[in-house]
PDB file as gemmi writes it, atoms N, CA and C in Angstrom:
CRYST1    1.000    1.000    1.000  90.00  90.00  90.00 P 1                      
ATOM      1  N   UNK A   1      -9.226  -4.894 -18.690  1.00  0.00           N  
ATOM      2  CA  UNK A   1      -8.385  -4.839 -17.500  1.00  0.00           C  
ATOM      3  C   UNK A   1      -9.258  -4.942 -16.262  1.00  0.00           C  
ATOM      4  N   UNK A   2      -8.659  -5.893 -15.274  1.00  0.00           N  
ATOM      5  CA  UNK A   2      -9.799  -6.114 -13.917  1.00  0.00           C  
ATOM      6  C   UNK A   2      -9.729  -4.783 -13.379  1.00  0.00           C  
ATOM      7  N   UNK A   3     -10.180  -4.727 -12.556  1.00  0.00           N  
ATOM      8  CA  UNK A   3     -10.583  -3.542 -11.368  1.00  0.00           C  
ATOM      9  C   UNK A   3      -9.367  -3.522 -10.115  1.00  0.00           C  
ATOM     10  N   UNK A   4      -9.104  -2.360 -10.085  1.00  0.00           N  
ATOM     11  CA  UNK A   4      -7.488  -2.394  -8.804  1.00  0.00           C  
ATOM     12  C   UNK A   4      -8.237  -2.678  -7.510  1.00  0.00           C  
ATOM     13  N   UNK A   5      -7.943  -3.533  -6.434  1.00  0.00           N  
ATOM     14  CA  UNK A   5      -8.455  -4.276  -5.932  1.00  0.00           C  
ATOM     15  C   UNK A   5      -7.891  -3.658  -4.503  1.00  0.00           C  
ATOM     16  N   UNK A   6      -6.427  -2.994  -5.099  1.00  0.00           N  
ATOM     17  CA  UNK A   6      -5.824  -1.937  -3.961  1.00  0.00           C  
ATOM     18  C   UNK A   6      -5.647  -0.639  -4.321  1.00  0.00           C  
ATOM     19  N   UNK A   7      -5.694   0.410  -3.957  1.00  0.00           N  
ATOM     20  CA  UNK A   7      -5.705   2.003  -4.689  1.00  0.00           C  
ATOM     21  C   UNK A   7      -5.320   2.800  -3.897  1.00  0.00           C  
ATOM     22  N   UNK A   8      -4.647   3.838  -4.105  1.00  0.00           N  
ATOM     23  CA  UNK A   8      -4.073   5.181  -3.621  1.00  0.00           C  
ATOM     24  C   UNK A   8      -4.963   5.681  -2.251  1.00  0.00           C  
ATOM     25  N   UNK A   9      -4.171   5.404  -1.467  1.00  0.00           N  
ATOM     26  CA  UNK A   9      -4.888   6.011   0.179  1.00  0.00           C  
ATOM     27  C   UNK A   9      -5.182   5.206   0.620  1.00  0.00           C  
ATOM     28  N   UNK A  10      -5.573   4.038   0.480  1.00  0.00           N  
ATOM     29  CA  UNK A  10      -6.155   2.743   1.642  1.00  0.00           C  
ATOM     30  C   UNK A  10      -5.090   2.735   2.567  1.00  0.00           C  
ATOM     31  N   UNK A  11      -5.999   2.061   3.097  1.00  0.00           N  
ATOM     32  CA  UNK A  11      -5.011   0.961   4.671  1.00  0.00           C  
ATOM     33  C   UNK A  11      -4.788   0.410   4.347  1.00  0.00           C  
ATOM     34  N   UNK A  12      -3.589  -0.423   4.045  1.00  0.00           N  
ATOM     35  CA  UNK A  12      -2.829  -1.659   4.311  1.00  0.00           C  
ATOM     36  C   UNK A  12      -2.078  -2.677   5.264  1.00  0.00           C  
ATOM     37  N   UNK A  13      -1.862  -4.047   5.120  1.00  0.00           N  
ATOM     38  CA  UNK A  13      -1.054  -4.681   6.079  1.00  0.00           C  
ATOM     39  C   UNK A  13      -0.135  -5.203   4.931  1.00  0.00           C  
ATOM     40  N   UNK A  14       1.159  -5.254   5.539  1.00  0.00           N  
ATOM     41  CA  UNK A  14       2.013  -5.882   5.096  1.00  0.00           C  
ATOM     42  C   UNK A  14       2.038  -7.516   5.405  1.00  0.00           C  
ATOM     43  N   UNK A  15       2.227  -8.259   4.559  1.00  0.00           N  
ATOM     44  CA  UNK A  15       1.687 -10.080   5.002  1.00  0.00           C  
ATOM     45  C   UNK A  15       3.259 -10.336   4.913  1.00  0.00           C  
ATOM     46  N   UNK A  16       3.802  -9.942   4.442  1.00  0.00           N  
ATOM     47  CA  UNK A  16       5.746 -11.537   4.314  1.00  0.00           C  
ATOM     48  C   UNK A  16       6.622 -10.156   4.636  1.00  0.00           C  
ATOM     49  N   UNK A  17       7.978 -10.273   4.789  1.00  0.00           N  
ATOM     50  CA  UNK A  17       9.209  -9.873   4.429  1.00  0.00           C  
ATOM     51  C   UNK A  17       9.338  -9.194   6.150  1.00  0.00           C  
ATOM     52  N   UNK A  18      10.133  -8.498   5.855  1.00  0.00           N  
ATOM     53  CA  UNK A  18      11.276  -7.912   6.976  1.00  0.00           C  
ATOM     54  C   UNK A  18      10.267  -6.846   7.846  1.00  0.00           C  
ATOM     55  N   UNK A  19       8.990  -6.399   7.036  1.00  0.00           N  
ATOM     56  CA  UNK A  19       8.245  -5.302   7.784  1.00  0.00           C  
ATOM     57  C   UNK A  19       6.914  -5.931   7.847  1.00  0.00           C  
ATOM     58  N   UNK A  20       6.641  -7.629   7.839  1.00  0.00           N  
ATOM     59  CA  UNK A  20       5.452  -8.038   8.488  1.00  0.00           C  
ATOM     60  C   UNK A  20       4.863  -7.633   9.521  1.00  0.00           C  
ATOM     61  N   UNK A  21       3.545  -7.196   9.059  1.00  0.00           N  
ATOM     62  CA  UNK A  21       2.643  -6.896  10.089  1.00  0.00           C  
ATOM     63  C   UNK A  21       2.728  -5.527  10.578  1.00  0.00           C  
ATOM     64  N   UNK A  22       3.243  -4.689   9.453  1.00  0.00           N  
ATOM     65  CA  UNK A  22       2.951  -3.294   9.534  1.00  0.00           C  
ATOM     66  C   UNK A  22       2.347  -3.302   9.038  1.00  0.00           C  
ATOM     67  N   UNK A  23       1.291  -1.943   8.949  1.00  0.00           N  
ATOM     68  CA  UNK A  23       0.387  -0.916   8.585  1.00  0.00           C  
ATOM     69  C   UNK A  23       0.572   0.262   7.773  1.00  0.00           C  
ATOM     70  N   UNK A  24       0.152   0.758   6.761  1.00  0.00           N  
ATOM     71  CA  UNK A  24       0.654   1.942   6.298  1.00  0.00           C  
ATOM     72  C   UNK A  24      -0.444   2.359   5.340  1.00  0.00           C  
ATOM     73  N   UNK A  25      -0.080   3.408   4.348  1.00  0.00           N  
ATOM     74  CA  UNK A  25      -0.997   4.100   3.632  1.00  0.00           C  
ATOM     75  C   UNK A  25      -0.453   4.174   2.347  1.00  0.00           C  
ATOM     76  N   UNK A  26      -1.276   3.119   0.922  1.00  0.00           N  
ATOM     77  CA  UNK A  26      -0.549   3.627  -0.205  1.00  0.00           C  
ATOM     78  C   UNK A  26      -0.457   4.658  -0.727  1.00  0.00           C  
ATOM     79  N   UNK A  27       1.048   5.110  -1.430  1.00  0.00           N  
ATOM     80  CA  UNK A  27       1.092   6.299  -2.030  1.00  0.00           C  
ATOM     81  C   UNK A  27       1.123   6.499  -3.356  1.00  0.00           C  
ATOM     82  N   UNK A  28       1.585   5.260  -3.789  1.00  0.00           N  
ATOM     83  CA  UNK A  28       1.635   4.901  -5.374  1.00  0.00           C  
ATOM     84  C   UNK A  28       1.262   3.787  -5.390  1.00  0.00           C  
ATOM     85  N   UNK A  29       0.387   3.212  -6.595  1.00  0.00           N  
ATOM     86  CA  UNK A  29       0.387   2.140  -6.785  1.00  0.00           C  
ATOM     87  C   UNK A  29       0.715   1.890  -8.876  1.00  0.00           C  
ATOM     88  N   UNK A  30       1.351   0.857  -8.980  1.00  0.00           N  
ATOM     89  CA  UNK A  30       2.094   0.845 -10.339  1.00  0.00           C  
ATOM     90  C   UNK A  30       1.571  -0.594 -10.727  1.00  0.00           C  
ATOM     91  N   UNK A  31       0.398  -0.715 -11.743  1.00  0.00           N  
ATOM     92  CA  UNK A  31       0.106  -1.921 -12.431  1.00  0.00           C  
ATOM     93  C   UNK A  31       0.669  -2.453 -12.969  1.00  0.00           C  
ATOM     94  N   UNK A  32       1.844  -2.278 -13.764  1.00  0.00           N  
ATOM     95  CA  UNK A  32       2.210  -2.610 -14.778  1.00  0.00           C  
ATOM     96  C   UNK A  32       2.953  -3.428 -14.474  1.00  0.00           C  
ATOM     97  N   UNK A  33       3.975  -2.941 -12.923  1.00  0.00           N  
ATOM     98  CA  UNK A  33       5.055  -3.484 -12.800  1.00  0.00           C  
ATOM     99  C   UNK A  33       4.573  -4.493 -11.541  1.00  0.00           C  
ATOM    100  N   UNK A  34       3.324  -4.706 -10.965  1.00  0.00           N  
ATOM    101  CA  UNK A  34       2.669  -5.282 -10.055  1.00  0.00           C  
ATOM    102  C   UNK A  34       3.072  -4.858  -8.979  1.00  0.00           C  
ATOM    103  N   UNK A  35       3.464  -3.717  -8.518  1.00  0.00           N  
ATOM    104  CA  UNK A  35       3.748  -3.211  -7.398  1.00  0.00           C  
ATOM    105  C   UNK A  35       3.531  -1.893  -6.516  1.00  0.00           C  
ATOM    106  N   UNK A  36       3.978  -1.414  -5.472  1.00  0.00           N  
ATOM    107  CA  UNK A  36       2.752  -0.568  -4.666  1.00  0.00           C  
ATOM    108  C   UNK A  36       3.639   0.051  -3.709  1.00  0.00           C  
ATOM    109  N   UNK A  37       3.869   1.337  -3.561  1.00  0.00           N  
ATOM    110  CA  UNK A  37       4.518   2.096  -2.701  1.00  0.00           C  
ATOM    111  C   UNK A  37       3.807   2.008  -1.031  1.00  0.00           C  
ATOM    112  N   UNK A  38       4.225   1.733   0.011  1.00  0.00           N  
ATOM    113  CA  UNK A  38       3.247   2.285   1.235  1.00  0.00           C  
ATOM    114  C   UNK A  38       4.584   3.036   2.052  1.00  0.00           C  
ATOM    115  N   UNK A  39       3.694   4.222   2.512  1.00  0.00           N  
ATOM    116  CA  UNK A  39       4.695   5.190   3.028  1.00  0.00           C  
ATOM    117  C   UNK A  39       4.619   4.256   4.378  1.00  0.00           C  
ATOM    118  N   UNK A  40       6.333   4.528   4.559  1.00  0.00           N  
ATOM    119  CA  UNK A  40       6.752   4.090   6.507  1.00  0.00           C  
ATOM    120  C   UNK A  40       7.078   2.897   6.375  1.00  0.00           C  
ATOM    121  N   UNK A  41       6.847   2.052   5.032  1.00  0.00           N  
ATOM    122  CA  UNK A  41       7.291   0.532   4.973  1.00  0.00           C  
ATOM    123  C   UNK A  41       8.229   0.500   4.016  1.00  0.00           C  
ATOM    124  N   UNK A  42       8.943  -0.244   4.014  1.00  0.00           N  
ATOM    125  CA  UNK A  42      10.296  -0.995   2.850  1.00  0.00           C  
ATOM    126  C   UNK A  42      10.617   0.478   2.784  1.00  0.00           C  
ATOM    127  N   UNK A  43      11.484   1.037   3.688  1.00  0.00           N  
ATOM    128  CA  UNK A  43      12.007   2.096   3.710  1.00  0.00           C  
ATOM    129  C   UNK A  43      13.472   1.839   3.249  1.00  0.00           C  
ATOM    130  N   UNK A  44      14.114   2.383   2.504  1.00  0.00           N  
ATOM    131  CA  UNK A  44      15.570   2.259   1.705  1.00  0.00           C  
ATOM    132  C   UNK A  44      16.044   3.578   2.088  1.00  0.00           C  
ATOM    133  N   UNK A  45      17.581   3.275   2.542  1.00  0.00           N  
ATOM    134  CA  UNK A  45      18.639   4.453   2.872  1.00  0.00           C  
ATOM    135  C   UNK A  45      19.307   4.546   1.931  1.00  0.00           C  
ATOM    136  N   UNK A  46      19.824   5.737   1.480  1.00  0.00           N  
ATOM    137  CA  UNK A  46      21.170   5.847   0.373  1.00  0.00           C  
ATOM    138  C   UNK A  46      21.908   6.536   1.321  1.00  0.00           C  
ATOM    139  N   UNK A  47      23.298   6.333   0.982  1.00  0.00           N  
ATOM    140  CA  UNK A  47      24.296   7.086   1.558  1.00  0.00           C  
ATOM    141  C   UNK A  47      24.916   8.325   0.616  1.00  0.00           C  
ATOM    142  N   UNK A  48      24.525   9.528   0.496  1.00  0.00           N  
ATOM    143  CA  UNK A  48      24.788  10.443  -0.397  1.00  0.00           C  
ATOM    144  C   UNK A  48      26.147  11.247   0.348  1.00  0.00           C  
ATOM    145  N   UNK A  49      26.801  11.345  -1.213  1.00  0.00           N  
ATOM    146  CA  UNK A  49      28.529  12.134  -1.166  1.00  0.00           C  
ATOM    147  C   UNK A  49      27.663  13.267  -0.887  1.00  0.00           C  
ATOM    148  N   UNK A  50      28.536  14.304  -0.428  1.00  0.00           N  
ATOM    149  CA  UNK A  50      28.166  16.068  -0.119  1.00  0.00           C  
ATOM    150  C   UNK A  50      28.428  16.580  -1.644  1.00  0.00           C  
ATOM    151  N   UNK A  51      27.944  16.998  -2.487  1.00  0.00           N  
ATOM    152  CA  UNK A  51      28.133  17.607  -3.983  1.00  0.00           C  
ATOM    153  C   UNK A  51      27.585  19.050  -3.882  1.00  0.00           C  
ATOM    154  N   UNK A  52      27.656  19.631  -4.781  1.00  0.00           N  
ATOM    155  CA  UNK A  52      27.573  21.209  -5.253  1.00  0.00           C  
ATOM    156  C   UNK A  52      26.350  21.654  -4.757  1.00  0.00           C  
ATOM    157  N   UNK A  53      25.651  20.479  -5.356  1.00  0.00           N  
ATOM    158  CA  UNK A  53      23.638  20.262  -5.159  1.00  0.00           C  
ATOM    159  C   UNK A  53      23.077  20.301  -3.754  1.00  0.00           C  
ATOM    160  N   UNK A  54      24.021  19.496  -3.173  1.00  0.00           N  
ATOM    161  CA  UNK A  54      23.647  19.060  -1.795  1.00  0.00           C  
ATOM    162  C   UNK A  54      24.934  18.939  -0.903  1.00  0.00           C  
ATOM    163  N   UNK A  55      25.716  20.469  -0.366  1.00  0.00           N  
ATOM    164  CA  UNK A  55      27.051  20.793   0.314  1.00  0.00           C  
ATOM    165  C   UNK A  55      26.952  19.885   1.548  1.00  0.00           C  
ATOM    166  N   UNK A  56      25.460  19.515   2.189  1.00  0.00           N  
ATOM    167  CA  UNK A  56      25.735  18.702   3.288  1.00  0.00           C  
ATOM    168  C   UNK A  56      26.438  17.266   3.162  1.00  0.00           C  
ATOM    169  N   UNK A  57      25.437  16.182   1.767  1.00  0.00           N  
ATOM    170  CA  UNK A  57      25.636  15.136   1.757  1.00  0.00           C  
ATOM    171  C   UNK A  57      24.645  14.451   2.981  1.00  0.00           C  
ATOM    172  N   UNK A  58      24.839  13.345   3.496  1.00  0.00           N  
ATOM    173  CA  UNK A  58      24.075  12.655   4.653  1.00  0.00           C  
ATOM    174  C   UNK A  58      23.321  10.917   4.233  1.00  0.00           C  
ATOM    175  N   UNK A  59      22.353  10.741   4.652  1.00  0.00           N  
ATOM    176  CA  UNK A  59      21.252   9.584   4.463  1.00  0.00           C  
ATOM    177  C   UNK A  59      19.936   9.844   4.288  1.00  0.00           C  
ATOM    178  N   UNK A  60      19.883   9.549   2.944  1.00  0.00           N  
ATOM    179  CA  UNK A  60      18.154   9.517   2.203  1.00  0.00           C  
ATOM    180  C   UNK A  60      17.783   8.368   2.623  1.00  0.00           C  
ATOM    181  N   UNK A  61      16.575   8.712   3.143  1.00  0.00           N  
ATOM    182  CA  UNK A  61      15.563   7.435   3.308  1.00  0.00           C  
ATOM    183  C   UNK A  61      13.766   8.026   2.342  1.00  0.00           C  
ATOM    184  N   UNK A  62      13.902   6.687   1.996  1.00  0.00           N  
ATOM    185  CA  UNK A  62      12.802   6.743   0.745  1.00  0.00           C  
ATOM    186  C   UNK A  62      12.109   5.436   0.932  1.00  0.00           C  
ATOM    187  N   UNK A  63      10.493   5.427   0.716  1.00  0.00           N  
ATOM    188  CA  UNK A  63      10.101   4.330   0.300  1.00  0.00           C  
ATOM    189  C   UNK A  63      10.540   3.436  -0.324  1.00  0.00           C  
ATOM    190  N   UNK A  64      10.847   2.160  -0.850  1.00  0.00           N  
ATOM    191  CA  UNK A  64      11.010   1.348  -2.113  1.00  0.00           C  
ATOM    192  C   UNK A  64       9.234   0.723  -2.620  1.00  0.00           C  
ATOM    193  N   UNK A  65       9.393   0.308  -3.558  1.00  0.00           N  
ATOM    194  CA  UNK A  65       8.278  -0.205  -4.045  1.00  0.00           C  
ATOM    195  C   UNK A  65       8.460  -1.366  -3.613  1.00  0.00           C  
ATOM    196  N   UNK A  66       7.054  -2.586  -3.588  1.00  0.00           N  
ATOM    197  CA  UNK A  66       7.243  -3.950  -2.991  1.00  0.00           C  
ATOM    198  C   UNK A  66       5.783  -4.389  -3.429  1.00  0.00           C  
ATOM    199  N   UNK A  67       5.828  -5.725  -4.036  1.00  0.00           N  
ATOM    200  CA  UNK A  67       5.055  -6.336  -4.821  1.00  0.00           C  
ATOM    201  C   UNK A  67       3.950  -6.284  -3.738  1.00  0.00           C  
ATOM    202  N   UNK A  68       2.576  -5.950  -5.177  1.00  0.00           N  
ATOM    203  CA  UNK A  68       1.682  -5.467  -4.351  1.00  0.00           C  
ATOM    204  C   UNK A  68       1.150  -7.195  -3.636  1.00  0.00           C  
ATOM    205  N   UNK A  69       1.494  -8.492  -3.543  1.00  0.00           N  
ATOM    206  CA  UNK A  69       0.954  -9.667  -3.250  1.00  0.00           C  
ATOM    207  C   UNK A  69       1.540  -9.699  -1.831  1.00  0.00           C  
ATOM    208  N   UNK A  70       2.650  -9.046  -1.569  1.00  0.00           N  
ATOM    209  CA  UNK A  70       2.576  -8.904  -0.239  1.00  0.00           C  
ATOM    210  C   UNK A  70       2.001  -7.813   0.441  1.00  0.00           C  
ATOM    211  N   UNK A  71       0.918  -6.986   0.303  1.00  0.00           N  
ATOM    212  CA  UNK A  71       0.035  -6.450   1.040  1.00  0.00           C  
ATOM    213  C   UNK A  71      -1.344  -6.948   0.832  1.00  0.00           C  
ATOM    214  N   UNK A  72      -2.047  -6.381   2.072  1.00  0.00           N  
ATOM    215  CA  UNK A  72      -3.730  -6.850   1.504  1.00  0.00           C  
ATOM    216  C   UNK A  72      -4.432  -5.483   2.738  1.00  0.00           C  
ATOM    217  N   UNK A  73      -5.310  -5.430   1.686  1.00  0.00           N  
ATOM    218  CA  UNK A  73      -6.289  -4.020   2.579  1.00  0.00           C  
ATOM    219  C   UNK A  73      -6.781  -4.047   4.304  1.00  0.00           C  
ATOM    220  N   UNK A  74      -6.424  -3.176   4.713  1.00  0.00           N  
ATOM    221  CA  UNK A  74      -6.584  -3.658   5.953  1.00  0.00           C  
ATOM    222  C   UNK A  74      -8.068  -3.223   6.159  1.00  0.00           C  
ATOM    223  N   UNK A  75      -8.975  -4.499   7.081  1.00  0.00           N  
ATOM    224  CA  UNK A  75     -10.514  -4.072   7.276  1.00  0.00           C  
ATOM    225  C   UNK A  75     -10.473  -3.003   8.033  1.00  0.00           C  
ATOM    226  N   UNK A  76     -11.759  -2.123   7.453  1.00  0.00           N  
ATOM    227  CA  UNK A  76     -12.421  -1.056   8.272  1.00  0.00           C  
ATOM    228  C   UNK A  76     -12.728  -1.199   9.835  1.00  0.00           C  
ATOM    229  N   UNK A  77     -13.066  -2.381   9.787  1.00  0.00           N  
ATOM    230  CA  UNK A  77     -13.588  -2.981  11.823  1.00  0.00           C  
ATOM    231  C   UNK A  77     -12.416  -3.264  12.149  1.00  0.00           C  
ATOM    232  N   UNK A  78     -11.406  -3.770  11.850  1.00  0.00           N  
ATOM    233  CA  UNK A  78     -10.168  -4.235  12.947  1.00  0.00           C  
ATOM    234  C   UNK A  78      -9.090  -3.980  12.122  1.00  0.00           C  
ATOM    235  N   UNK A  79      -9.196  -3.542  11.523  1.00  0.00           N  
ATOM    236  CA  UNK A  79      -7.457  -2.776  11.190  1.00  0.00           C  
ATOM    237  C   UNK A  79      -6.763  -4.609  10.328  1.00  0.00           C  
ATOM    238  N   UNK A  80      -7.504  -5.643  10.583  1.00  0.00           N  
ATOM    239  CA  UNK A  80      -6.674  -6.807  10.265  1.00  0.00           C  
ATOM    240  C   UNK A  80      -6.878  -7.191   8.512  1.00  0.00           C  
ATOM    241  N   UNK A  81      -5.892  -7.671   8.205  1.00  0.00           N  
ATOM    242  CA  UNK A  81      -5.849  -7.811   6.798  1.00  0.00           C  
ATOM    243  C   UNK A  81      -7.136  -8.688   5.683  1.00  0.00           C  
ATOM    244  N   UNK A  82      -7.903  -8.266   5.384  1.00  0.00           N  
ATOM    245  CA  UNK A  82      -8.738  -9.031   4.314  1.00  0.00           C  
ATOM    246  C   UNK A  82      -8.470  -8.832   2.896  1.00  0.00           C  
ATOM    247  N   UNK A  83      -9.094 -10.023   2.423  1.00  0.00           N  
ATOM    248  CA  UNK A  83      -9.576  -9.952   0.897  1.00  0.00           C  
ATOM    249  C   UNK A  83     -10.627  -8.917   0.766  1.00  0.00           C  
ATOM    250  N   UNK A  84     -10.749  -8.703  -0.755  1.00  0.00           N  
ATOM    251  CA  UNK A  84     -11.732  -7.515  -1.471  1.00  0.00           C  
ATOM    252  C   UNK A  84     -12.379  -8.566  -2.567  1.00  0.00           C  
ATOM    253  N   UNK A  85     -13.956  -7.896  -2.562  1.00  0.00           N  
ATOM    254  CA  UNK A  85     -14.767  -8.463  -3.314  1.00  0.00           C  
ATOM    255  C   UNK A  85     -15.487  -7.113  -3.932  1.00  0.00           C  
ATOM    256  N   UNK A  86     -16.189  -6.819  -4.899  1.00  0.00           N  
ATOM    257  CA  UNK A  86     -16.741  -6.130  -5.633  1.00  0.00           C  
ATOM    258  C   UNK A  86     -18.152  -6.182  -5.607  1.00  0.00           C  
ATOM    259  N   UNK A  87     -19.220  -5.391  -4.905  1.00  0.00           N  
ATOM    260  CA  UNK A  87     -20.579  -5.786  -5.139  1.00  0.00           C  
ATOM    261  C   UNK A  87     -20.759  -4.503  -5.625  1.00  0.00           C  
ATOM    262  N   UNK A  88     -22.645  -4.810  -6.069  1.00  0.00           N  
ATOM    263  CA  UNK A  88     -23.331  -3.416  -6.489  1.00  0.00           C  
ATOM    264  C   UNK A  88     -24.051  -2.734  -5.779  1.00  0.00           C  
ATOM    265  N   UNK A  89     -24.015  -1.672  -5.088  1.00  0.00           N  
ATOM    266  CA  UNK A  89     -24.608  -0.938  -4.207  1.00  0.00           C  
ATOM    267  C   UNK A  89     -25.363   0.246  -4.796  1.00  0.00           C  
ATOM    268  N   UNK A  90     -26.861   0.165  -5.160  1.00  0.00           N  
ATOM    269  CA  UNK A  90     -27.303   2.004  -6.204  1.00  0.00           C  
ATOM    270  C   UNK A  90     -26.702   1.773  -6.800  1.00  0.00           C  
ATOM    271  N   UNK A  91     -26.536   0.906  -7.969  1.00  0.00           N  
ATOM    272  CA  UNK A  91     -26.291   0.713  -9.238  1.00  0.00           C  
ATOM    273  C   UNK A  91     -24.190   1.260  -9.389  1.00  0.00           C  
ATOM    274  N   UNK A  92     -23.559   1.375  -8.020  1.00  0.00           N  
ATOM    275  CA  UNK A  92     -22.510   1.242  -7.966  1.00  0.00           C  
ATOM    276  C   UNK A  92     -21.533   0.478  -7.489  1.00  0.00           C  
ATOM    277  N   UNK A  93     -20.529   0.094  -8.369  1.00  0.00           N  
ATOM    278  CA  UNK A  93     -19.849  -1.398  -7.814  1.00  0.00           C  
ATOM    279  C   UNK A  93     -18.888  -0.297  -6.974  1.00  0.00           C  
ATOM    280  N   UNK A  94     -18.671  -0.919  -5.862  1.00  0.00           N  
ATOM    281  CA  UNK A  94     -17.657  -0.755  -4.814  1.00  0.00           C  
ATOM    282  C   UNK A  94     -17.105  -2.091  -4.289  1.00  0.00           C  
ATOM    283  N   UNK A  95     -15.885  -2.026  -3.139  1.00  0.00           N  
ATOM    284  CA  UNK A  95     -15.418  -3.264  -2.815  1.00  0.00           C  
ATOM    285  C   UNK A  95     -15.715  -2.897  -1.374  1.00  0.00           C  
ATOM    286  N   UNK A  96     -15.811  -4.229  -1.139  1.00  0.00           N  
ATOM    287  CA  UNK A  96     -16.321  -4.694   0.187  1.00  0.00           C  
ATOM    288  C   UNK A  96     -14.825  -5.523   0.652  1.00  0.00           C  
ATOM    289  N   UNK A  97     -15.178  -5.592   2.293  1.00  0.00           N  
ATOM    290  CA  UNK A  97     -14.459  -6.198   2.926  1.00  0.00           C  
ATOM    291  C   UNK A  97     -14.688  -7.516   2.911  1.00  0.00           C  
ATOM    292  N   UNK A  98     -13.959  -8.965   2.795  1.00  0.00           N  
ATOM    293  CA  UNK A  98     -14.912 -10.649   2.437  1.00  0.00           C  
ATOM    294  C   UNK A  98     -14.669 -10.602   4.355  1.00  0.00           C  
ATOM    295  N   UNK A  99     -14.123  -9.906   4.834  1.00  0.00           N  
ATOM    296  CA  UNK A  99     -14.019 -10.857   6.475  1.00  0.00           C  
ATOM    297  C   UNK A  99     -15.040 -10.119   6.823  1.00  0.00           C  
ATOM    298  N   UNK A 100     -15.415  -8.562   7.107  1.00  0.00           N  
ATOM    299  CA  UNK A 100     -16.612  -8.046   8.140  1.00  0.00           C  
ATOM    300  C   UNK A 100     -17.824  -7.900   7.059  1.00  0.00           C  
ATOM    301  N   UNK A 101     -17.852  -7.416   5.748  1.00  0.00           N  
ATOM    302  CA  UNK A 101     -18.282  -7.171   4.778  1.00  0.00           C  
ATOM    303  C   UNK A 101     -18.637  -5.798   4.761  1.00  0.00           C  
ATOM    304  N   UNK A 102     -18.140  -4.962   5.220  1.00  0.00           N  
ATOM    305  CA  UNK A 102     -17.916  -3.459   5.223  1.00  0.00           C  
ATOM    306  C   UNK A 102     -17.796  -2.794   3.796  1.00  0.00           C  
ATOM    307  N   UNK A 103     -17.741  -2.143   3.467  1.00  0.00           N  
ATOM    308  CA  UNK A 103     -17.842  -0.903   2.287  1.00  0.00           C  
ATOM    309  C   UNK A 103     -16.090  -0.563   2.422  1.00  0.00           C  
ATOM    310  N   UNK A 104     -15.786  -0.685   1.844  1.00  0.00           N  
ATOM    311  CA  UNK A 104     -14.059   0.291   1.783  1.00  0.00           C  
ATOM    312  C   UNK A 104     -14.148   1.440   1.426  1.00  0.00           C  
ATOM    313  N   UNK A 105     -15.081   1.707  -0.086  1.00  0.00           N  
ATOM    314  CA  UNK A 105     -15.343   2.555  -0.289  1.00  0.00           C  
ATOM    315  C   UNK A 105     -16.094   3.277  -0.919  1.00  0.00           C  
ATOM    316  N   UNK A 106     -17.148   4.450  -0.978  1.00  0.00           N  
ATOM    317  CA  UNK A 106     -18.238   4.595  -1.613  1.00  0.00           C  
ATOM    318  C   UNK A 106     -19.131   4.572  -0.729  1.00  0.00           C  
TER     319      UNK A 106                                                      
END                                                                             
């Protein structure tokens, strides 16, 4: 299995859909299903009945998940969206930024 290329806590930019060119912080990320929670983006409302559980009822708002190909890590120097590359640093691979070539992490 390759190496997750995006992971729990980074910066992100959102690249396509309805919340282009936001920013956010992953909270989940799910391989399997190729997709990636970022809190504050692809936010989904439900409209909940008032029940036993919940006498108020009201509007849930929740993350949705959203394929991780529409995000990409946002660089350390400008907040703007790059690719990730993998080098060896002290005999440890970390990913680098390909636009400033910064450390992400490690």
């Amino acid at each position: 299995m390759a190496a997750a290329k995006i992971k729990k806590g980074d910066s992100v930019v959102v690249l396509s859909g309805k919340d282009k060119g936001k920013t956010g912080t992953v909270a989940q990320v799910m391989p399997k299903d190729g997709k990636v929670v970022v809190e504050g983006v692809n936010v989904i409302t439900r409209h909940r009945k008032p029940t036993q559980m919940n006498p108020q009822g009201g509007i849930d708002r929740a993350p949705a998940p959203m394929a991780i190909s529409k995000v990409a890590v946002a660089d350390p120097k400008d907040g703007k969206p790059t690719r990730v590359r993998f080098e060896t640093k002290d005999g440890k691979k970390v990913r680098v930024a390909v636009k400033s070539g910064e450390t992400i992490d490690g």
